[in-house]
C-alpha positions in Angstrom: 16.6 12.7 9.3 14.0 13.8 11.5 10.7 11.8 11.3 7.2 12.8 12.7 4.1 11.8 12.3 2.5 15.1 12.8 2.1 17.2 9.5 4.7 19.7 10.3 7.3 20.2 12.9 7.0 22.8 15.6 10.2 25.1 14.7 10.5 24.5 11.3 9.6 25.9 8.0 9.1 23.7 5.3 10.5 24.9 2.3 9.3 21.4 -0.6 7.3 18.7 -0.6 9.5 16.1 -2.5 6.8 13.6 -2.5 6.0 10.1 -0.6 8.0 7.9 0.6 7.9 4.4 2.0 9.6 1.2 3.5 8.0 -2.2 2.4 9.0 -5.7 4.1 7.0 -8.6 3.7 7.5 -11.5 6.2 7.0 -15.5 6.7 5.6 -16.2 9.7 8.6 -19.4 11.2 6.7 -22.7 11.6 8.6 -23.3 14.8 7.8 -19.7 16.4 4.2 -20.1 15.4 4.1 -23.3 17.6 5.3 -21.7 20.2 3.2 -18.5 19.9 0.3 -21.2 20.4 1.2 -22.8 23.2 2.0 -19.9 25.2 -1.4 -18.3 24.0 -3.2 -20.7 26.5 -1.2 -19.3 29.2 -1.3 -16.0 28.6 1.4 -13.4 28.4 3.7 -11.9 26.1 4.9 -13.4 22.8 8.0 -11.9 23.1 9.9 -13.7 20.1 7.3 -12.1 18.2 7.5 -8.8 19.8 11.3 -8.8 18.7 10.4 -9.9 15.2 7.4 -7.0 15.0 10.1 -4.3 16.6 12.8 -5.4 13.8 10.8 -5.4 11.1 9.6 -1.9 11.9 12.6 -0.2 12.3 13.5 -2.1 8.7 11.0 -0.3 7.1 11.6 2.6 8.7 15.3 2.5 7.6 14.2 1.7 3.6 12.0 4.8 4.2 14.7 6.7 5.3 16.5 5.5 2.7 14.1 6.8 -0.3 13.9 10.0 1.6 17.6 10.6 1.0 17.8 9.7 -2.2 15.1 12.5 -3.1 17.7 14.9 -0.8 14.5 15.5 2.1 16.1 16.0 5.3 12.6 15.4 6.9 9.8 12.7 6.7 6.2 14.0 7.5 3.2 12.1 8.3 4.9 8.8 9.2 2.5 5.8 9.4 2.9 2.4 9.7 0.5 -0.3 7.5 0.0 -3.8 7.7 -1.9 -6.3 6.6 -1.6 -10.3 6.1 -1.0 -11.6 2.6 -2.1 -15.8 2.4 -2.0 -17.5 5.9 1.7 -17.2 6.7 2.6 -13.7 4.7 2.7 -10.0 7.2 3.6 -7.0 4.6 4.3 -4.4 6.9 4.8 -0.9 5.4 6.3 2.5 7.0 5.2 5.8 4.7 5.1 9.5 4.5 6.0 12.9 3.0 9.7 13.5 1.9 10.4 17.1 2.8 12.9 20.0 3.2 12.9 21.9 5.8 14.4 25.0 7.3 14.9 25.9 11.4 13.4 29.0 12.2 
């Protein structure tokens, strides 16, 4: 499946637009990591447990994406884009979309 999030792909004809296509996970922010994430706010520096748990969650969506693409037989997703936004306090939906497309090498 090749994804891009430029509006075509240099090489390629496309040859139908099957439509969009996303990848939706919503997440619970852990009490415990949240604590942590506070403290080591005052020093400064990475929050690399949630790093790991931004980087899984994207390629997540990314998959279910991929996934819907298939199912509509695209071989291609255009015009990838991520999305998030908080839902509550403790609540991330995080959201990968785009165009479901077949395509053709030149």
């Amino acid at each position: 499946m090749l994804i891009s999030t430029m509006n075509d792909i240099p090489g390629y004809e496309i040859t139908e637009v099957l439509g969009e296509v996303f990848g939706l996970t919503v997440r619970s922010r852990n009490v415990g990591s949240q604590l942590g994430a506070a403290f080591k706010s005052l020093a400064g520096g990475e929050l690399k447990g949630m790093t790991k748990n931004l980087v899984n969650s994207r390629q997540e969506v990314i998959d279910r994406m991929v996934q819907e693409a298939q199912a509509k037989s695209a071989d291609s997703v255009l015009a990838m884009r991520f999305d998030t936004s908080e839902m509550g306090g403790n609540w991330t939906e995080i959201c990968a979309y785009g165009t479901a497309v077949k395509t053709r090498k030149l």
